[in-house]
C-alpha positions as CSV (number, residue, x, y, z in Angstrom):
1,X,0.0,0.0,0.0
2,X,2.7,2.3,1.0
3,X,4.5,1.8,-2.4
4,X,1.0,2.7,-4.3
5,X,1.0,5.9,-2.1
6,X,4.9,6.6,-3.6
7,X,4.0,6.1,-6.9
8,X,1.0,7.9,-6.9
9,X,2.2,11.0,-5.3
10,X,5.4,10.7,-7.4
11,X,3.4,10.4,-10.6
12,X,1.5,13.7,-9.8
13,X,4.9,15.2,-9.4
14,X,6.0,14.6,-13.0
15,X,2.2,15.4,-14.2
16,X,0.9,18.1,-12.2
17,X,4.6,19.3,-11.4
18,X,6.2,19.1,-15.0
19,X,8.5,16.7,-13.2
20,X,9.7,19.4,-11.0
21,X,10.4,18.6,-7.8
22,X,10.8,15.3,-5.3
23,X,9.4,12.4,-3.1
24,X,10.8,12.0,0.7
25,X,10.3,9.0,2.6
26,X,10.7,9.0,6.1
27,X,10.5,6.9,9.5
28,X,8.9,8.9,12.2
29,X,9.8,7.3,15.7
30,X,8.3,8.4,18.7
31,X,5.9,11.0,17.5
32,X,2.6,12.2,19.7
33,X,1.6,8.6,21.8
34,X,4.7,6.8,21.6
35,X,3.5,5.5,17.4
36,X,5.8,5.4,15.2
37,X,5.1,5.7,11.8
38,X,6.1,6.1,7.6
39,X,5.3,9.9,6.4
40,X,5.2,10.3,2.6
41,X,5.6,13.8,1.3
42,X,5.7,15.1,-2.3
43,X,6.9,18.1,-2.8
44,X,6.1,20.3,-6.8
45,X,7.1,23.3,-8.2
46,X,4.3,23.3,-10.2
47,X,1.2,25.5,-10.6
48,X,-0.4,24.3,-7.5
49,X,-4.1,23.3,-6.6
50,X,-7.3,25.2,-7.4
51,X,-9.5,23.4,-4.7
52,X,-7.9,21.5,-2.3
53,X,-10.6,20.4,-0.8
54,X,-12.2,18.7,-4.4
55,X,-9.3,17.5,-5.7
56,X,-9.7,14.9,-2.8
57,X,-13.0,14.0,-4.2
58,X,-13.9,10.6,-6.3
59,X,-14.1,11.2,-10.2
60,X,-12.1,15.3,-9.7
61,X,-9.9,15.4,-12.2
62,X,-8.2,18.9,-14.1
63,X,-6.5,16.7,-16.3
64,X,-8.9,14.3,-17.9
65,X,-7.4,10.8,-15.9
66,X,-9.6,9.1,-13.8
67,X,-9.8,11.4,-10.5
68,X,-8.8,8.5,-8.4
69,X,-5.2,8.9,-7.5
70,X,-4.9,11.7,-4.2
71,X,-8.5,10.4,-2.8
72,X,-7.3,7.2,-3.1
73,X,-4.1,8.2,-1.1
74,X,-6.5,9.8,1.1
75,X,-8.0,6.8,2.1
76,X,-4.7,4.4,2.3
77,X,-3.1,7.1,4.5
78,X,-4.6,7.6,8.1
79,X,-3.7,11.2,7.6
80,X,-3.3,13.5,4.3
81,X,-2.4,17.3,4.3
82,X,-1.9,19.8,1.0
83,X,-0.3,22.7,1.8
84,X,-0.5,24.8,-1.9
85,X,-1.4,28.0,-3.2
86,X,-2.2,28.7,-7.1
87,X,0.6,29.4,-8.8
88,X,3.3,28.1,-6.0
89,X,3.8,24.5,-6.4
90,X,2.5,22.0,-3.4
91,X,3.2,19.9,-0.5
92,X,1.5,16.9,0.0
93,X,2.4,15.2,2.8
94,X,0.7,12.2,4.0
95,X,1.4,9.8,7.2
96,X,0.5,5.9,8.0
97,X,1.0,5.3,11.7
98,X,2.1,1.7,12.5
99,X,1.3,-0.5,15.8
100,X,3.9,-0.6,18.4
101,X,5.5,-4.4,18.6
102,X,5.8,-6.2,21.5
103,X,9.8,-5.8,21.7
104,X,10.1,-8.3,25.0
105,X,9.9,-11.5,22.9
């Protein structure tokens, strides 16, 4: 699931971004309650998003594909934030928090 997130967010960086900008990965340990988790962010130079909020929407689509990709995301991830303004590119940052292990055995 976590690679379908990458890819998708990644592909809306060479689409959305004209290929403009990059994909970071990270391990959060620790965070808020002890979880640990993977946070996904894409960051674009691109034009940025009208509506936020629709893009997230089934179907939404400003460049004829299916409209499936960031609500999709949305739903995979257990939390999704855009930080964008027309004209100056986006942040997408998205965070799947994992179940601690029980490290005594």
């Amino acid at each position: 699931m976590l690679a379908t997130v990458a890819s998708e967010l990644g592909r809306n960086i060479l689409k959305y971004g004209n290929a403009r900008g990059y994909l970071l990965v990270t391990w959060i340990e620790g965070a808020p309650n002890d979880d640990d988790g993977i946070e996904i962010k894409a960051v674009d130079y691109g034009p940025g998003f009208i509506d936020k909020e629709r893009a997230l929407d089934d179907h939404f689509s400003t460049s004829g594909t299916l409209g499936l990709g960031l609500p999709g995301v949305a739903r995979i991830m257990d939390a999704l934030d855009i930080q964008s303004e027309p004209g100056a590119g986006s942040v997408v940052t998205s965070t799947m928090w994992v179940q601690q292990r029980d490290r005594t055995h």
